[in-house]
C-alpha positions in Angstrom: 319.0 206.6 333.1 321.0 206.4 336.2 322.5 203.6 337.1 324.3 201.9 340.3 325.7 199.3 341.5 324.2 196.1 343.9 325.8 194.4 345.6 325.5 190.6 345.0 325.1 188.7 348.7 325.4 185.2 346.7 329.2 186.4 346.2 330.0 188.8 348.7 329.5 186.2 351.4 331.6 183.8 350.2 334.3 185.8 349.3 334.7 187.5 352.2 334.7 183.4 354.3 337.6 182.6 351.9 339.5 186.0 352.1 339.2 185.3 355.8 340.6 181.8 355.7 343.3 182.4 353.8 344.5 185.5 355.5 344.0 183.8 359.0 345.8 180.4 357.5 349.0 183.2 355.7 349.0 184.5 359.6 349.2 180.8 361.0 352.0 180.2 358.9 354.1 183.1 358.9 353.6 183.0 362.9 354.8 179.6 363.2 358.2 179.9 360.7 358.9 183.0 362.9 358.9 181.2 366.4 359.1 177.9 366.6 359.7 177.3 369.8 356.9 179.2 371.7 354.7 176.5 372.9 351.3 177.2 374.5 350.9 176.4 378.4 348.3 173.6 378.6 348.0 173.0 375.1 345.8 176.5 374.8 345.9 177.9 371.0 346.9 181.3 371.5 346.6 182.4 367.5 343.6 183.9 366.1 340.3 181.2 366.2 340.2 180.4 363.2 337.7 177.8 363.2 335.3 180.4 365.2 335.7 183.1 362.7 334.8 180.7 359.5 331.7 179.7 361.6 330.4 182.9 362.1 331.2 184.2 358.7 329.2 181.2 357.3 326.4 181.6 360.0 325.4 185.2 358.6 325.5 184.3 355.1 323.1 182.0 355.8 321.1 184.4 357.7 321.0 186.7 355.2 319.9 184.3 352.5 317.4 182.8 354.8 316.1 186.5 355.8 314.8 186.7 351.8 313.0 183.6 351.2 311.4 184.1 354.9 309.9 187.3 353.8 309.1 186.0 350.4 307.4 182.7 352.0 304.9 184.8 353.9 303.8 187.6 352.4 300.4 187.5 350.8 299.9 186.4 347.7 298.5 187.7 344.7 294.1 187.5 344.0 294.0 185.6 341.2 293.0 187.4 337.7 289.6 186.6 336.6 288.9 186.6 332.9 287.0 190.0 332.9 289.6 191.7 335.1 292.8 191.1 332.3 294.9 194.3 334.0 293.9 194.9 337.4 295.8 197.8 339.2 295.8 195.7 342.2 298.1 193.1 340.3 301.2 194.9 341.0 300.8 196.5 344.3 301.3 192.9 346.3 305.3 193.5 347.9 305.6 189.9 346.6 305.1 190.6 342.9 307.5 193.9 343.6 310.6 191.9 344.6 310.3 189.2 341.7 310.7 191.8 339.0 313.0 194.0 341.2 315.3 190.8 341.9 314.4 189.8 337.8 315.8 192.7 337.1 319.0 192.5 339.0 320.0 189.5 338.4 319.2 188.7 334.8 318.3 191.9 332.9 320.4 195.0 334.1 324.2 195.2 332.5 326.5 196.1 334.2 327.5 199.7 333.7 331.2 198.8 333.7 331.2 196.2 331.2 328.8 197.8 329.0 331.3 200.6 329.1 334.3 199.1 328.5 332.6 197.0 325.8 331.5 200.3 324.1 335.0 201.7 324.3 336.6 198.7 322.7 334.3 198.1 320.1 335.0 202.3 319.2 339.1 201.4 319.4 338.5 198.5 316.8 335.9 200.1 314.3 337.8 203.4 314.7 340.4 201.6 313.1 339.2 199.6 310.5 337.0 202.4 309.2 340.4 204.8 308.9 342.4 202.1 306.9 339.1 201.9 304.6 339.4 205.7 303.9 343.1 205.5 303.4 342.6 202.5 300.9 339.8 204.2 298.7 337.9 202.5 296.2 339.3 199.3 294.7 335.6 198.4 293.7 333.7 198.9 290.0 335.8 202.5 289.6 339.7 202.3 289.9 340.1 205.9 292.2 339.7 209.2 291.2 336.6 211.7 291.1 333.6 208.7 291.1 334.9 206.7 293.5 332.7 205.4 296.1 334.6 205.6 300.0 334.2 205.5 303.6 333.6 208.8 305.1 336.0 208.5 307.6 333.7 208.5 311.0 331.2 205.5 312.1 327.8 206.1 313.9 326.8 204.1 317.2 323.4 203.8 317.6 320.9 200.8 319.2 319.8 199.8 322.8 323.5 199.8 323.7 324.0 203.4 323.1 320.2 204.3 324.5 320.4 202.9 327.6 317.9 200.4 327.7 320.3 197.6 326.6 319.3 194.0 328.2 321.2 190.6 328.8 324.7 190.7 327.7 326.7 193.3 326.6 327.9 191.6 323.1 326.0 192.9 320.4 326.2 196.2 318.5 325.0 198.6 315.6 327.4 200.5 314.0 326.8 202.3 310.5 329.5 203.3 308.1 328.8 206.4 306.3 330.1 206.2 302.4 330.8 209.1 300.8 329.4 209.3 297.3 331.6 211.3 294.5 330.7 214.9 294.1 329.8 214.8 290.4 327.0 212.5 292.3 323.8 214.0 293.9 320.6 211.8 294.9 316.4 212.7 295.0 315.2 210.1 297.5 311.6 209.2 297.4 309.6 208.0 299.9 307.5 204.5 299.3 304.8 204.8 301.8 301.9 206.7 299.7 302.4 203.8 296.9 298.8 202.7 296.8 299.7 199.1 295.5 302.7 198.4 297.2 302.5 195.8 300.1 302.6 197.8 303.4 306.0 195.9 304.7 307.3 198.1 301.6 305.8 201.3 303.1 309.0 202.2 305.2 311.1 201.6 302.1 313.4 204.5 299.8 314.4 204.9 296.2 317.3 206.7 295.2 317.7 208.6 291.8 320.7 210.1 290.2 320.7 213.7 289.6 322.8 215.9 288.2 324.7 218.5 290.8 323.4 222.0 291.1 325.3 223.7 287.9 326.3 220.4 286.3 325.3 220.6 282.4 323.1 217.4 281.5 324.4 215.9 278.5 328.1 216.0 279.8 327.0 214.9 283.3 325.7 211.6 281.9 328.7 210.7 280.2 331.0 211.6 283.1 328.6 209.5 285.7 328.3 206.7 283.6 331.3 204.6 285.2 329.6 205.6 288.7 326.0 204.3 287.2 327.2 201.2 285.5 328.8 200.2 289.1 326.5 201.1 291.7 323.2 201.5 289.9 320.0 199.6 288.2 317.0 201.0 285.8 314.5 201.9 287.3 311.7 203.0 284.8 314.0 205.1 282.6 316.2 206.2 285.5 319.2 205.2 286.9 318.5 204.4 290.8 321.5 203.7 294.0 321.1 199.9 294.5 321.3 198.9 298.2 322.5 195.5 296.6 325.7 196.6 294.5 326.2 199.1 297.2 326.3 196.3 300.2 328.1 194.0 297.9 330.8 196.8 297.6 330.6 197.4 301.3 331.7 193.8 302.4 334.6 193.6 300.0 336.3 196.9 300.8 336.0 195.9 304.6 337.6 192.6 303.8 341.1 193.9 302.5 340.6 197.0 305.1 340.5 194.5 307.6 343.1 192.5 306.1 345.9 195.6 306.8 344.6 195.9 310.2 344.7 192.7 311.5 348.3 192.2 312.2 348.2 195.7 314.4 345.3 193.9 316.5 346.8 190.9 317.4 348.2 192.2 320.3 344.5 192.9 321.8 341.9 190.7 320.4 341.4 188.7 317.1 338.8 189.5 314.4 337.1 188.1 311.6 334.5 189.7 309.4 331.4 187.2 308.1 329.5 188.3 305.2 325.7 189.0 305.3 324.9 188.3 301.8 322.4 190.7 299.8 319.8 190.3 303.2 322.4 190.9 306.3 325.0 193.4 306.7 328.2 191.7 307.1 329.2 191.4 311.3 332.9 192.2 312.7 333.6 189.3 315.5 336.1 190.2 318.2 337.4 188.2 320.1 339.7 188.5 323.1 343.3 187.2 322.7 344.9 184.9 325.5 347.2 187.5 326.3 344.7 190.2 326.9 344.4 190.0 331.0 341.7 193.0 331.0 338.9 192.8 333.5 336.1 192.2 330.1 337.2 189.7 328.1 334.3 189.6 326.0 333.5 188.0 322.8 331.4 190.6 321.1 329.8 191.0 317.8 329.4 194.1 315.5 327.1 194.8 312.6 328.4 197.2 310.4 325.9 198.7 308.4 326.3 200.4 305.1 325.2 204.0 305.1 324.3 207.5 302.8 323.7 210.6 304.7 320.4 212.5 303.7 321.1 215.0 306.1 320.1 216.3 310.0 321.8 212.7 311.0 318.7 210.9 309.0 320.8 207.8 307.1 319.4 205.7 303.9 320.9 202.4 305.3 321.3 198.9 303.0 320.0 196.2 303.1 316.2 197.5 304.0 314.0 195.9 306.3 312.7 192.4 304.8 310.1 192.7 302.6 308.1 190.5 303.9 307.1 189.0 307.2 306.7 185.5 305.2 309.3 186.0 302.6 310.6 187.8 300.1 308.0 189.1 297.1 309.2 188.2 293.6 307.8 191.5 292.0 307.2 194.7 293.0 304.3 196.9 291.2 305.4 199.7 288.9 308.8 198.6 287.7 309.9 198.9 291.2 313.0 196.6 291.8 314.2 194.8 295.1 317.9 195.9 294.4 316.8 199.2 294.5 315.1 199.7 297.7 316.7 201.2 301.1 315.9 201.5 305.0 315.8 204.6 306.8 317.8 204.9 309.9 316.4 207.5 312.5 318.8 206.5 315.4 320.1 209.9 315.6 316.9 211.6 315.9 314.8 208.9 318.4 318.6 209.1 321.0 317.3 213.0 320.8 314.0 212.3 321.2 314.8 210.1 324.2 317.4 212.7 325.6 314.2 215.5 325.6 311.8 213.0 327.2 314.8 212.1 330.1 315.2 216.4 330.6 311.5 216.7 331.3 310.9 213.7 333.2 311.7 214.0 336.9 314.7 212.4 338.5 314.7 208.9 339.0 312.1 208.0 336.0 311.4 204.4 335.4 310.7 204.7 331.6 313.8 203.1 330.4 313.6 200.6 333.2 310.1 199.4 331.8 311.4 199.5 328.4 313.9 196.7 329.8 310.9 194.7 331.6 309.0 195.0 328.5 311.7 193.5 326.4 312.3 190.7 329.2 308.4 190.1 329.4 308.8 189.2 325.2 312.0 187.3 326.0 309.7 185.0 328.6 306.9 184.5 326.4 309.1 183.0 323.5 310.0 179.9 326.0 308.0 177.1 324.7 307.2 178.1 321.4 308.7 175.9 318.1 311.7 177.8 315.5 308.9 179.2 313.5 306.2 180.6 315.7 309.1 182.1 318.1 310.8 184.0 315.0 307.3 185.4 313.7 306.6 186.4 318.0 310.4 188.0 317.7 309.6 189.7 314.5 305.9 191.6 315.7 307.7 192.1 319.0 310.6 193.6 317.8 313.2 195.7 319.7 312.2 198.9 318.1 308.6 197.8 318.2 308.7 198.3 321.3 311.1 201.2 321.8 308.3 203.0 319.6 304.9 201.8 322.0 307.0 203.3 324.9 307.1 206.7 322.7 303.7 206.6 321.4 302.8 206.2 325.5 304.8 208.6 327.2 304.1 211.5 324.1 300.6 210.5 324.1 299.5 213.4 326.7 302.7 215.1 326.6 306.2 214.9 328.3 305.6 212.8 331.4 305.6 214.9 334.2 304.8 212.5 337.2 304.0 208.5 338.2 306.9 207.3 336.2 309.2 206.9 339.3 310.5 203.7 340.7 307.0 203.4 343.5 304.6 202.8 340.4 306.8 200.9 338.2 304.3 198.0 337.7 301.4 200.2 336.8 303.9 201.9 333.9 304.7 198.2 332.9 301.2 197.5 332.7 300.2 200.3 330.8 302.5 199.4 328.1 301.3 195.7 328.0 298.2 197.0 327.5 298.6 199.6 324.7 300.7 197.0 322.9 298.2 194.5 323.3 295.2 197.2 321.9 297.7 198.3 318.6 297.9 193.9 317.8 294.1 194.2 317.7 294.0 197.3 315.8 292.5 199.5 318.6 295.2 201.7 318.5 297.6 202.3 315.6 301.3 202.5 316.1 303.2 204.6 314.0 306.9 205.2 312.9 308.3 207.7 316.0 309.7 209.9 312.8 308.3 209.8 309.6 305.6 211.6 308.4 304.4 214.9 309.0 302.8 213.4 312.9 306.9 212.6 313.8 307.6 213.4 317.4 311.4 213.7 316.7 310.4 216.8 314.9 310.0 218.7 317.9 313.2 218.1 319.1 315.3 218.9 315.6 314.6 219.5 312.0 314.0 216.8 309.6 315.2 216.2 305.7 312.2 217.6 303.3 311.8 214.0 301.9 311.1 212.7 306.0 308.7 216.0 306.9 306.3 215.0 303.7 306.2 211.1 304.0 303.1 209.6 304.4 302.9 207.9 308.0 303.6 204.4 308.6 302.3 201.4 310.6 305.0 199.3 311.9 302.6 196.6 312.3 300.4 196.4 308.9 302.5 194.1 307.6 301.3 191.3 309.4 298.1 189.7 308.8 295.0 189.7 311.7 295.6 186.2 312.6 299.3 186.4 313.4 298.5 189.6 315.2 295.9 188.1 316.9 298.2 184.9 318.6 300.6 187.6 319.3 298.2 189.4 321.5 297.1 186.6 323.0 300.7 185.3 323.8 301.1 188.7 325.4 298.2 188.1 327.6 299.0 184.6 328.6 302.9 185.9 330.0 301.8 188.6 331.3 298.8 186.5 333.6 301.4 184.0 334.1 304.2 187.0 335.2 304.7 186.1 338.9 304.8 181.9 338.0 307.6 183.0 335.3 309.4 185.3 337.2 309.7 182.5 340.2 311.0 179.9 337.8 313.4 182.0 335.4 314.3 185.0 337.6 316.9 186.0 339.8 318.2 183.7 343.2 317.2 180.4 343.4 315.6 181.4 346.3 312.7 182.9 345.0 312.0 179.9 342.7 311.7 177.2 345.6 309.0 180.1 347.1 305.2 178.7 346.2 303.1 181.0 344.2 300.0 182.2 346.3 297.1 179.7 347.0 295.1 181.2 344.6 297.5 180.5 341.9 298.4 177.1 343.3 294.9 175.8 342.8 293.4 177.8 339.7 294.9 178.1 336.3 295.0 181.1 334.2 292.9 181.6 332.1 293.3 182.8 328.8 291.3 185.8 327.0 290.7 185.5 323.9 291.5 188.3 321.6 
């Protein structure tokens, strides 16, 4: 996604009156110390007009601000939605509608590229750093040292919105996973979860990890040699010993403690940090924070979730803790001796960044996909106002972040690569189309699947897949939730999205646009709400 820069009239203005001022005041004063005793004939000023200059400067920023809410104030408005017209192509081709998301955009979605850059870099310089002092410590855990001990890899992974370009609000939250290297006397059969007939489908998504025995390794003597490594890191899992996500995250946060410990006192100088557990559901978050002598241009406070990770190969990572289980909780038992301890998330990141890389090759220049992706986030971010602690955590939950990275996949590989109308002039009529094939997949018209696993997985056309991926059964993000919360959701999505321009004038952008009255139509009917 390209980006560029804008340049902000709400502070250009004003900073050009006061550089003005104070450059005509240092003249005023350096003039007078210089010559004292020239004195005007008549009393006439003959130094620069200062007063004139201030006047005109403040005259034009008021003319510019004026010359937006004078073209916003009469354009026409909006026809009002009636119920058996819910996405009307006509919605977004008023101007007026155009400019509240363009200016929504601006001014309270779009980073800036050069703090999200400088951000990025500094979060590298510190993880970089504590990751290297966790390889150079080893493995004080279960196993003293030697040929079963558990480690860092050496390298870390960045992967999220930050590092896919579609990235909204501010700039101070990251993803990072740690890959662990697991002893070489230590090789794993993962197992897919998703074709378990009576397993709960938030569990489809889920991974088991055996212990096997190394290509050439002798069985008998293996066992005894990995039983240290088992007895550590491992639980019973009907008769076998299976990877637990839960001793392996417990491990995780301990090791980064004392690696963090020997790093601190060489990153006092540039910021502080402190490291807060997660506990067996969260992996444990790296805070930095910016000292009081650091006088760089992004003094940021920023937060980093470093998430424990075993490579299965072709960048595809088993990552712990997995998903939560459930949308309403935890499940005290799983079917078939399955335990909780034992389960693991899948992490794809590598795969969907190339996946979005292909789609961004083939699209034309200036595509708006990634710009609607941002939209549709905001658009989730707008319906959550209102709405009590629980209702908005279940709306953040079925509206997720990869949700709905993965309805802007299933849209744009639907008939293909996009090959045209994804540029900037029909950017309302992409947004809509993804409002409304989100809003079909909550009522179950459409089904959305995982972008990767599965033998359907897009990302395999764009780079080869572990065996244990390629032959997993597909899975639908949102059968974990029941019909009713699916249904409110979709309903919710239909009641922001009617109510777009309103919101938009109240949250979004210059202040400007929020004194502007919504069009007649919407002044003196309500919106009405479809139901489901």
């Amino acid at each position: 996604m390209s980006v560029h820069y804008t340049l902000n009239l709400r502070v250009f203005w004003p900073l050009v009156t006061g550089l003005c001022t104070a450059l005509v005041c240092l003249y005023h004063v350096l003039r007078g110390s210089g010559d004292d005793r020239a004195e005007p004939p008549d009393g006439a000023d003959s130094g620069f007009p200062l007063l004139k200059v201030a006047v005109l400067l403040l005259l034009g920023y008021i003319l510019l601000r004026c010359r937006h809410a004078v073209r916003q104030r009469f354009l026409p408005g909006s026809p009002r939605l009636g119920r058996h017209s819910t996405f009307s192509p006509k919605h977004f081709r008023e101007p007026s509608l155009g400019i509240l998301l363009e200016s929504y955009y601006e001014h309270e979605v779009r980073l800036s590229p050069h703090v999200l850059g400088h951000s990025k870099a500094h979060v590298s310089r510190i993880v970089g750093e504590l990751v290297r002092a966790g390889r150079a410590r080893g493995s004080p855990g279960p196993i003293p040292g030697g040929a079963l001990a558990l480690a860092f890899r050496g390298d870390f992974i960045q992967v999220g919105s930050a590092y896919e370009q579609h990235k909204i609000r501010r700039p101070d939250g990251f993803d990072v996973l740690v890959p662990l290297r697991l002893p070489p006397l230590v090789a794993l059969e993962p197992r897919s979860l998703g074709a378990e007939p009576a397993l709960a489908p938030a569990f489809h998504g889920c991974f088991v990890c055996a212990l096997k025995a190394p290509p050439g390794a002798s069985g008998g003597h293996w066992l005894r040699d990995c039983k240290p490594f088992a007895d550590g890191f491992c639980v019973d899992v009907l008769g076998r010993r299976h990877l637990s996500a839960t001793m392996v995250l417990r491990w995780f946060q301990s090791h980064l403690q004392r690696s963090l410990a020997t790093v601190r006192y060489s990153l006092e100088g540039r910021c502080r940090v402190s490291l807060t557990p997660g506990g067996l559901e969260q992996p444990p978050t790296l805070h930095i924070l910016p000292c009081r002598t650091d006088y760089g241009c992004c003094r940021l406070s920023m937060a980093v979730r470093l998430i424990p990770a075993v490579h299965l190969g072709d960048g595809v990572f088993l990552v712990a803790p997995p998903p939560p289980p459930s949308p309403v909780g935890p499940l005290s038992e799983l079917p078939g001796g399955l335990r909780t301890d034992a389960l693991w998330g899948v992490n794809t990141a590598r795969q969907e960044q190339k996946l979005l890389s292909w789609l961004q090759e083939r699209a034309p220049p200036g595509a708006c996909y990634l710009k609607c992706l941002q939209l549709l986030k905001a658009l989730r971010d707008l319906g959550a106002r209102g709405l009590d602690p629980a209702a908005a955590t279940q709306w953040g939950r079925i509206l997720s972040s990869y949700m709905l990275k993965t309805v802007l996949l299933a849209v744009l590989l639907r008939e293909g690569a996009p090959v045209q109308g994804w540029d900037e002039a029909h950017l309302g009529e992409r947004l809509e189309e993804l409002v409304q094939f989100l809003r079909d997949c909550l009522l179950r018209r459409h089904t959305l699947f995982h972008c990767v696993l599965g033998p359907g997985g897009a990302a395999a056309e764009v780079g080869p897949l572990p065996k244990v991926l390629r032959e997993a059964a597909p899975v639908d993000l949102l059968a974990a939730f029941d019909r009713h919360a699916r249904e409110l959701a979709a309903a919710r999505l239909l009641s922001t999205w009617r109510r777009l321009p309103q919101l938009l004038r109240v949250y979004g952008g210059p202040r400007y646009l929020a004194r502007c009255p919504p069009p007649r139509s919407q002044r003196t009917q309500g919106f009405p709400e479809d139901e489901p």
